[in-house]
C-alpha positions as CSV (number, residue, x, y, z in Angstrom):
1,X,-67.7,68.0,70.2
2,X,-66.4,66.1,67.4
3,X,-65.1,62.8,66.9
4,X,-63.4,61.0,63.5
5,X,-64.6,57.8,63.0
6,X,-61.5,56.5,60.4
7,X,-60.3,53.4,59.8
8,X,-62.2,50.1,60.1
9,X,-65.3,49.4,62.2
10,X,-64.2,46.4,65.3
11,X,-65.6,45.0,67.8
12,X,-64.1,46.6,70.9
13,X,-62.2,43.4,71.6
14,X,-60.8,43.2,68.4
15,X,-59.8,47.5,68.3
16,X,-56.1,46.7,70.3
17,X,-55.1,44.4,67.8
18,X,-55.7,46.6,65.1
19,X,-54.3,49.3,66.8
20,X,-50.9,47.3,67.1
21,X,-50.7,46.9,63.8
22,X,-50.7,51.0,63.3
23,X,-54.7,50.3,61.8
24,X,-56.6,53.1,62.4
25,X,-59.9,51.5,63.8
26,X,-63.0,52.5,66.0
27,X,-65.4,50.2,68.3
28,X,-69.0,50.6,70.0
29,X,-67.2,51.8,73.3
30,X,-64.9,54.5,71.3
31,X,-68.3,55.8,70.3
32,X,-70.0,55.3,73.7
33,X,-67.0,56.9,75.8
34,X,-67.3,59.7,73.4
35,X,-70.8,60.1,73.3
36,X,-70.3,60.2,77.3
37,X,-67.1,62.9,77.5
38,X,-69.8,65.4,74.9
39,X,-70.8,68.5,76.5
40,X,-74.6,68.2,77.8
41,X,-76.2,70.0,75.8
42,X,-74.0,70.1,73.0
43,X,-73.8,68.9,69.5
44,X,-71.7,65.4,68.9
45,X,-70.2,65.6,65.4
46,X,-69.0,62.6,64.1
47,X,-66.3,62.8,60.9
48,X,-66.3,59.7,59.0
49,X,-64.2,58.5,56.6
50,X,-64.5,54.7,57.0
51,X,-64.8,51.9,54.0
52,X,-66.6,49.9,56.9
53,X,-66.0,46.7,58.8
54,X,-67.9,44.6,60.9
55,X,-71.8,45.3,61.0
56,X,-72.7,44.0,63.8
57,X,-70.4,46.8,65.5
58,X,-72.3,48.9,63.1
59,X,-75.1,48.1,64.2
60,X,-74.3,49.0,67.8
61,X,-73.1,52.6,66.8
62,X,-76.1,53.3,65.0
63,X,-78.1,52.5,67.9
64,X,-75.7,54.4,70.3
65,X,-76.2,57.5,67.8
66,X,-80.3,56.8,67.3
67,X,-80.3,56.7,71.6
68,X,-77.9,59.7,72.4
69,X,-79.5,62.3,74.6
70,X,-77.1,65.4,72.6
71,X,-77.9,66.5,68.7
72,X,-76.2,64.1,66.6
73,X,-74.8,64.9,63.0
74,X,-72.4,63.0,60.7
75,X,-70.3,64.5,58.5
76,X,-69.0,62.2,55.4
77,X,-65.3,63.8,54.8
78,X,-64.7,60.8,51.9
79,X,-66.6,57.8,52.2
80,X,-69.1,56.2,54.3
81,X,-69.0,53.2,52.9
82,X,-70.4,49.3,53.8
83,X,-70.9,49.1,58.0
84,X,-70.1,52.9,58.3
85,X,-73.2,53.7,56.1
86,X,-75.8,52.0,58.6
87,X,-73.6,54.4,61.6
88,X,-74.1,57.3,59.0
89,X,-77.8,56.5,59.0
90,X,-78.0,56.8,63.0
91,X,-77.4,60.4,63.0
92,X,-79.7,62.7,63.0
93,X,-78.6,65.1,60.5
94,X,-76.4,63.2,57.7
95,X,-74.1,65.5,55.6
96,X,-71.1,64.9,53.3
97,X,-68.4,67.1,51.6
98,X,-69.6,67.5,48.1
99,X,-66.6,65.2,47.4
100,X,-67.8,62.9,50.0
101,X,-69.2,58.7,48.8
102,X,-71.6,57.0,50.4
103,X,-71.7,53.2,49.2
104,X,-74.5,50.2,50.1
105,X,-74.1,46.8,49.1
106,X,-75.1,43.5,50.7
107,X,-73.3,42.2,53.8
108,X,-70.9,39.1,53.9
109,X,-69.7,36.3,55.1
110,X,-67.2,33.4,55.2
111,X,-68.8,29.8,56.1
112,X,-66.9,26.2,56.1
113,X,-68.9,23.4,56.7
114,X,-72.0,21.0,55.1
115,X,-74.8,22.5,53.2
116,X,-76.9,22.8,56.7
117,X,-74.1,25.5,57.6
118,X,-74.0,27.5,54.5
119,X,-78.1,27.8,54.4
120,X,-77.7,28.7,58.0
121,X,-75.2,31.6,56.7
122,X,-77.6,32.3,53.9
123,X,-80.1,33.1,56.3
124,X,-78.4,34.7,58.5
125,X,-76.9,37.3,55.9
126,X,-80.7,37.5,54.9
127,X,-81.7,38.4,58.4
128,X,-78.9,41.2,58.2
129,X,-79.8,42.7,54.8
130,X,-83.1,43.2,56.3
131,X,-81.5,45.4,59.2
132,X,-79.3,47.2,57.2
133,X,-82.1,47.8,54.8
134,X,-84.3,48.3,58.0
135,X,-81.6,51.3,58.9
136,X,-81.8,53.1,55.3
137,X,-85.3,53.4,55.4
138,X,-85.7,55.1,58.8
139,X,-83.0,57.3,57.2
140,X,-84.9,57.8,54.0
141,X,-88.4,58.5,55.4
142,X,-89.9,57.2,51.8
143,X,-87.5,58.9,49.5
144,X,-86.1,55.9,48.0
145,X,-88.3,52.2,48.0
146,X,-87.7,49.5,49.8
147,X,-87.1,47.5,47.0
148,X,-84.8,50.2,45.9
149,X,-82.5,50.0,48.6
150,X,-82.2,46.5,48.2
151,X,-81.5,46.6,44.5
152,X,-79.1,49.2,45.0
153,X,-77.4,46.7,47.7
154,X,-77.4,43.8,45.6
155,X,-74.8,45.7,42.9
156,X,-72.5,47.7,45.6
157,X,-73.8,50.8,44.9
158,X,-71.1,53.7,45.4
159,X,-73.2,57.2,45.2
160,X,-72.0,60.6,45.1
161,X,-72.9,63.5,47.6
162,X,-75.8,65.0,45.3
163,X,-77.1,61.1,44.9
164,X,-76.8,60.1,48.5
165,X,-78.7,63.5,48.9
166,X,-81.5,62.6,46.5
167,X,-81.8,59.1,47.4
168,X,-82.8,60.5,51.0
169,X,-79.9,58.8,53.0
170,X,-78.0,62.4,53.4
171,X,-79.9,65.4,54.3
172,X,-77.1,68.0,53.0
173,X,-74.1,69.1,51.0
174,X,-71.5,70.7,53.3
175,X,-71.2,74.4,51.7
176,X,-73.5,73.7,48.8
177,X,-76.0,76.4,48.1
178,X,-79.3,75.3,48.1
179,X,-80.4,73.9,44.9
180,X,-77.2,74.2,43.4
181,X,-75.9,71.0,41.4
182,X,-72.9,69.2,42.4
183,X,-70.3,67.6,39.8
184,X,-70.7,63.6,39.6
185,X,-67.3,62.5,40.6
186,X,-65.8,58.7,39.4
187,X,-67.3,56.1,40.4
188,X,-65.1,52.8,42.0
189,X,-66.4,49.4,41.2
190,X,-64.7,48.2,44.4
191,X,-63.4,49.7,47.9
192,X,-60.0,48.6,49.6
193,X,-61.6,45.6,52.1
194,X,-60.5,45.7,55.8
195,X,-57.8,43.3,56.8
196,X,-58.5,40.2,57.4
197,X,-58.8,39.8,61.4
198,X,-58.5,36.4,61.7
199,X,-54.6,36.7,60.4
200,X,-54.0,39.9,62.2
201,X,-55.2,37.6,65.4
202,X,-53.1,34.9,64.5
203,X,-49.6,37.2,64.0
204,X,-50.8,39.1,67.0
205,X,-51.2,36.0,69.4
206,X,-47.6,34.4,68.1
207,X,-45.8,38.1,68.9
208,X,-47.2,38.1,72.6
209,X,-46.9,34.5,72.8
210,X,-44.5,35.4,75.8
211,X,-46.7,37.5,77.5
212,X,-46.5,41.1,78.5
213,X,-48.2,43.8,78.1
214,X,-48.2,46.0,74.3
215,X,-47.0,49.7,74.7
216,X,-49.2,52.6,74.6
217,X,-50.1,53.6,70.6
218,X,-47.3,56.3,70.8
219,X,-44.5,53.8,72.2
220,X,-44.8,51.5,69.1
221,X,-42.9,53.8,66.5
222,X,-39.9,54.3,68.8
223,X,-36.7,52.6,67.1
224,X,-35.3,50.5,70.0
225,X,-37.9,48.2,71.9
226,X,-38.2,44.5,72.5
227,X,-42.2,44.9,71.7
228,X,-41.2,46.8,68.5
229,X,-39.0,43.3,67.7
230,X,-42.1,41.3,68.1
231,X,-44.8,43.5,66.3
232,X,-42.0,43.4,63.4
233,X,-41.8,39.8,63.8
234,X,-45.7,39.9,63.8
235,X,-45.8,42.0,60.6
236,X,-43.4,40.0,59.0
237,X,-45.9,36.8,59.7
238,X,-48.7,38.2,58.5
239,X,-47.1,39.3,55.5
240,X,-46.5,35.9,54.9
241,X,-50.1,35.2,54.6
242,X,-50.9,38.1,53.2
243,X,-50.2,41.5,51.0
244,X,-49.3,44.2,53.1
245,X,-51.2,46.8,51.1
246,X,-54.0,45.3,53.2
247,X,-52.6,46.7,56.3
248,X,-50.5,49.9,55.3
């Protein structure tokens, strides 16, 4: 069975209101109902093409993936990049395209408050390096360093297929011949961030401030509805706050 993880990585409770906003996005329970529906026996494949998310909901897929009782492969289409690297390190084989990215870098926050809060978000981003890095080096089994990993996480690291391969944290090229080199592609300095949740809430909460219930994903495109008035009003908020080139 195979299943695309695409889009950002949620928390399940926050996957509807992506979802409203036409955002592809996965959450823990996507994974676990479709770790559930897989065949006994059979192999769960899981296509990613994510620039990552939350980590904490990474976290919970790559122990979902580490604790499944079927094979488990990933297979990096384009990029595994941020949370959905730590979910690509919880399969049991790891592959990529040989145009597929994985990228590391340290995890982040956003803290408002006196200095006591901002050490206390210092040490917990600490606490989640040292998962993350905790993740890579199950994946790696020695391959790369600890120390490595890390430094490689302090500059955002972006590696290619034939990197990610060398560096331990993929175990193949999807149709390369063993041995056989792959082309180093172009490197980004940056990936397009996921959008910001805490507007996306906001807009979402003021559109069904009436109550009601949102239509299914394949309702929301149809031109005449009184919830496609309010997720246009909703859009229209948050592009207030916001470019929309962080949403479409």
């Amino acid at each position: 069975m195979r299943y695309n993880l695409k889009g950002t990585i949620c928390a399940d409770e926050d996957a509807p209101i992506y979802r409203w906003f036409g955002l592809a996005a996965v959450s823990p329970s996507d994974i676990r109902q479709a770790l559930a529906d897989n065949p006994a026996g059979e192999e769960f494949v899981l296509e990613i093409n994510s620039g990552g998310g939350s980590v904490y909901a990474g976290f919970e897929m790559y122990s979902l993936l580490r604790g499944a009782t079927v094979p488990t492969r990933a297979e990096v289409q384009s990029l595994a990049g941020s949370a959905a690297s730590v979910v690509l390190a919880g399969a049991d084989v790891a592959a990529a395209s040989p145009v597929g990215q994985v990228m590391i870098h340290l995890p982040s926050t956003w803290t408002e408050g006196n200095q006591i809060v901002h050490r206390e978000s210092v040490q917990m981003l600490e606490a989640v390096t040292g998962s993350i890095i905790a993740a890579y080096e199950t994946k790696v089994k020695g391959k790369t360093s600890r120390d490595a990993l890390r430094r490689m996480m302090d500059r955002e690291t972006f590696l290619t297929a034939q990197e990610a391969l060398d560096a331990g944290l993929l175990d193949e090229i999807i149709g390369a011949d063993a041995g056989a080199p792959v082309n180093p592609m172009n490197v980004f300095n940056a990936v397009g961030g996921a959008p910001d949740i805490e507007k996306l809430r906001a807009a979402y909460r003021e559109a069904h401030a009436d109550g009601g219930t949102p239509p299914a994903p394949e309702e929301m495109d149809k031109p005449v509805s009184n919830w496609n008035t309010a997720r246009a009003r909703a859009i229209a908020l948050a592009e207030a706050e916001m470019d929309l080139t962080e949403l479409l």
